[in-house]
N, C-alpha and C positions, 0 to 999 in steps of 0.2 A: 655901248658894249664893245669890248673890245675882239678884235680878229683872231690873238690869240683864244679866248674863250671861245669864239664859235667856232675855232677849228678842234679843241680839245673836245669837249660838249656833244658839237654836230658832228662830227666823226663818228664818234662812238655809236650815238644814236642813227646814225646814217646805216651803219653796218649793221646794226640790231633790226631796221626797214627792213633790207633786202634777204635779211635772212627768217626772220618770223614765218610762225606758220601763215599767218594774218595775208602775208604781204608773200606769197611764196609763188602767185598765180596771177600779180597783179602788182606791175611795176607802178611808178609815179609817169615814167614813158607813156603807158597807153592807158593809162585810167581815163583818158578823154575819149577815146574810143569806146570801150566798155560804158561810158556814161551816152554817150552816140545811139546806144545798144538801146540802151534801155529808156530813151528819149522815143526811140523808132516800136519798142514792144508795145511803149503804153498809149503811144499813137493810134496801134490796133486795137490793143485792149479798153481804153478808156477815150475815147475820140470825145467824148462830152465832157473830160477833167479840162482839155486846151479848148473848148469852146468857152466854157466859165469862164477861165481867165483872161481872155480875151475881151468877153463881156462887160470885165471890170476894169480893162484902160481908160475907157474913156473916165472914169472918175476921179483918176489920179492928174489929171488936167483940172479937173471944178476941186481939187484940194491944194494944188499948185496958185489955183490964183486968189485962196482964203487964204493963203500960210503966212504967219504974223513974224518965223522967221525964216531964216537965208532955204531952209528946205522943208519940204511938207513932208509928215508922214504918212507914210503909205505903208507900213507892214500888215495895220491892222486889215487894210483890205483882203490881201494874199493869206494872210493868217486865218481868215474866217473859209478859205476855201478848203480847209482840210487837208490830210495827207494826200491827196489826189491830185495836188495840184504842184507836188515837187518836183515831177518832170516837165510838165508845161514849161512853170518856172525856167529850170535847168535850162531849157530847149534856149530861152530866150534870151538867159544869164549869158550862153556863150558858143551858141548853134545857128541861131537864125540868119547871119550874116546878112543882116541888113534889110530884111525883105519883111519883118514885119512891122506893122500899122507899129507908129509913133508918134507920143506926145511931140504935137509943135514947139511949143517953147525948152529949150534950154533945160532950163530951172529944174520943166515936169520931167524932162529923159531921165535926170540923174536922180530926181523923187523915185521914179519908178525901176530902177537899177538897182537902189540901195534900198529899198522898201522889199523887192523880193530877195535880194543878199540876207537882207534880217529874218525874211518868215522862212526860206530854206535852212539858214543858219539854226531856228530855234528849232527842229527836228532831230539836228545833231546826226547825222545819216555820215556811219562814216566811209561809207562811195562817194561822197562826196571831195574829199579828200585833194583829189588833182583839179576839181574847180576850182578852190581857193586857192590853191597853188596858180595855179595861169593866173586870175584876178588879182593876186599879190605880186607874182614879178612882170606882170604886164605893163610895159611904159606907159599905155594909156589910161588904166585905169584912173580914177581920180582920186582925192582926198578922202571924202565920205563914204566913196564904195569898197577903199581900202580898208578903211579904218572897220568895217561890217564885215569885211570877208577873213580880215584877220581875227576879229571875234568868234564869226562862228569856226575858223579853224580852231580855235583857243579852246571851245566849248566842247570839241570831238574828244578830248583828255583822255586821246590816246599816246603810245609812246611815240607814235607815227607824227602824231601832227605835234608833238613835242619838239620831235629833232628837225620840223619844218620849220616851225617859230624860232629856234637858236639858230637854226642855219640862215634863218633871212633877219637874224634881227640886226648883224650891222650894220645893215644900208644904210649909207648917207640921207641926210634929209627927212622929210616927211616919211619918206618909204619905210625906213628902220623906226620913227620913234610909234607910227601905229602899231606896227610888231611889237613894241616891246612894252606899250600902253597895254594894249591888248593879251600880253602873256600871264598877267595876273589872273586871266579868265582859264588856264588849263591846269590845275591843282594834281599836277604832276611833283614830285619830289626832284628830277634833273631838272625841272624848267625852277621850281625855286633854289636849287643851288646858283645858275647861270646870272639868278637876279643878285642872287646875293655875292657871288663873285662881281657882279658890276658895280655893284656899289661900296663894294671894301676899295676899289680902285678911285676911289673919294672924287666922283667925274665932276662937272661943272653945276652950281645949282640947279639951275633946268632942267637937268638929264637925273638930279640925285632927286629931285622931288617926284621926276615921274614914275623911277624906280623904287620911290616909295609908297608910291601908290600900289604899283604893281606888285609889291612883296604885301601891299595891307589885303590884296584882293586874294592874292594866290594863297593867305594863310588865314583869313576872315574865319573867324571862331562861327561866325552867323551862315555863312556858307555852306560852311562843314557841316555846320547841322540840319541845314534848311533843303540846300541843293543837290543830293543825295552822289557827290563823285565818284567817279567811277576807280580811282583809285583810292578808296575809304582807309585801306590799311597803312597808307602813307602820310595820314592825320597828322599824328604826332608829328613826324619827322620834319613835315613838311612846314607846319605853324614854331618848331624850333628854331628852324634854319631861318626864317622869317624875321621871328622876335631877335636872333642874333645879327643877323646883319644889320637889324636896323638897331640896335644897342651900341654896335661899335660903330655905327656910322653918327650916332649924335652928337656927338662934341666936337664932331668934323665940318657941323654948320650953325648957322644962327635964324633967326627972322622965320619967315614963311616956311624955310626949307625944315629947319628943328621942328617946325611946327607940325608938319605934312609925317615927319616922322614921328613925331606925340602919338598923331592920331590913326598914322598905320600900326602901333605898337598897341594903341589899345581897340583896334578892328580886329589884330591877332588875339591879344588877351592869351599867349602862350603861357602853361602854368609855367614854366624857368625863368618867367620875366623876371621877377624881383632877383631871382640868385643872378641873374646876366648883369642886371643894374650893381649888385652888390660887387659882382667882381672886377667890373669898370670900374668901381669907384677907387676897389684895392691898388689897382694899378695905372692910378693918374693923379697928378698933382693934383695939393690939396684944394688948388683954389678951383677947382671944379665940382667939389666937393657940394657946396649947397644946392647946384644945379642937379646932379645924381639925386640929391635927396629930394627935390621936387618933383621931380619926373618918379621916382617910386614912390611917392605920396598921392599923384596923379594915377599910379597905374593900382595903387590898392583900393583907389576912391572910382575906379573907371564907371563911366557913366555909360557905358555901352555893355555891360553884360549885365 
């Protein structure tokens, strides 16, 4: 994704942050403090939520050395402790500095990092907001832990964590492509324009297949119906912009890549597909022609709705 888009994009949305009622009392500056707050409230309040949790380290060690691949999961653990258990969590996501009991091996630290990134993550708490900001432009964070803390920012589909996602998605390397893997999860209407600007910019296969996954997520017809988002009004708009970027981006590839867009176009299933497919065809050489017609044959026969 390019600089000029996340300057355009995260700009906008930068200033829309600082000015919100939402956001009028509570910069990205100190929201680690205020999360400090209430690590320290529930300390008094619920002293037996951080005993539980604590309870259940040692388990992510005997899942660590069952795990058949590179990392065990552990969400389920943290997930069955309930809401009581997201400050613990928090405390330890990015507070304890160092002082609490940890798994010995390697392997278990980063099970156990990324196991509660996902059970905070799936509560969707949007105070949460400036933890995954630190965990995102943290040098040390890792791979795995990234790649979780950019989802559950993804999943808070607010405007706020919208213009977090465009403003960090061009990083170099790994850091930018979990952002921007990860942005298909926040079914905002600017974060799918941002994708579909990146992909009119016809980038390298790797980066167009990932961007198409990302526009199959952020405009998922199954989504929209199943996962109740929080910007529901922006449906349409949002599954258009979707089916269109990925209409003019097909004949811009072949192999796996075309393929990836096949099957992001019918995860959208946007009703303008066929009229999008009809007016590419109006406006491209003929010898592209039978391809158009397969792919709109494909998308009237779609096996997914």
């Amino acid at each position: 994704m390019s600089h000029a888009l996340s300057a355009g994009l995260g700009a906008a949305l930068l200033m829309l942050w600082f000015t919100s009622p939402a956001t009028a009392q509570t910069s990205p500056v100190d929201g680690l403090g205020e999360l400090r707050e209430e690590v320290a409230r529930a300390r008094q309040q619920t002293p037996e939520a951080f005993a539980r949790l604590e309870a259940v380290i040692p388990q992510v060690e005997v899942l660590d050395s069952r795990k058949r691949g590179t990392l065990a999961a552990t969400a389920p653990l943290f997930r069955q402790l309930g809401a009581q258990a997201l400050w613990p969590m928090v405390e330890r996501l990015v507070f304890d500095a160092g002082l609490a009991t940890q798994p010995a091996r390697d392997s278990a630290k980063l099970a156990l990092q990324v196991g509660m990134v996902e059970a905070t993550g799936d509560l969707r708490d949007a105070r949460l907001l400036p933890l995954w900001k630190t965990l995102l432009e943290g040098a040390e964070t890792r791979r795995p832990a990234r790649r979780a803390a950019a989802v559950a920012l993804a999943k808070l589909e607010s405007l706020e964590a919208a213009a977090l996602l465009i403003t960090l998605s061009p990083q170099e390397g790994f850091r930018g492509e979990t952002v921007r893997e990860a942005m298909g999860q926040c079914r905002r209407l600017v974060v799918a324009q941002a994708l579909a600007e990146a992909l009119a910019r016809t980038p390298a296969p790797s980066e167009a297949r990932r961007l198409a996954v990302a526009l199959g997520d952020i405009g998922s017809f199954w989504a929209w119906k199943t996962s109740q988002p929080k910007a529901a009004p922006e449906e349409g708009d949002v599954r258009r912009v979707a089916a269109e970027a990925l209409v003019n981006a097909w004949l811009n590839y072949t192999g796996d890549v075309q393929q990836a867009l096949t099957q992001a176009l019918m995860r959208v299933d946007a009703p303008e597909t066929g009229a999008l497919i009809q007016s590419m065809r109006a406006r491209t050489r003929e010898s592209n022609h039978p391809a158009l017609e397969g792919l709109s044959r494909r998308m009237a026969n779609n096996p997914l709705r």
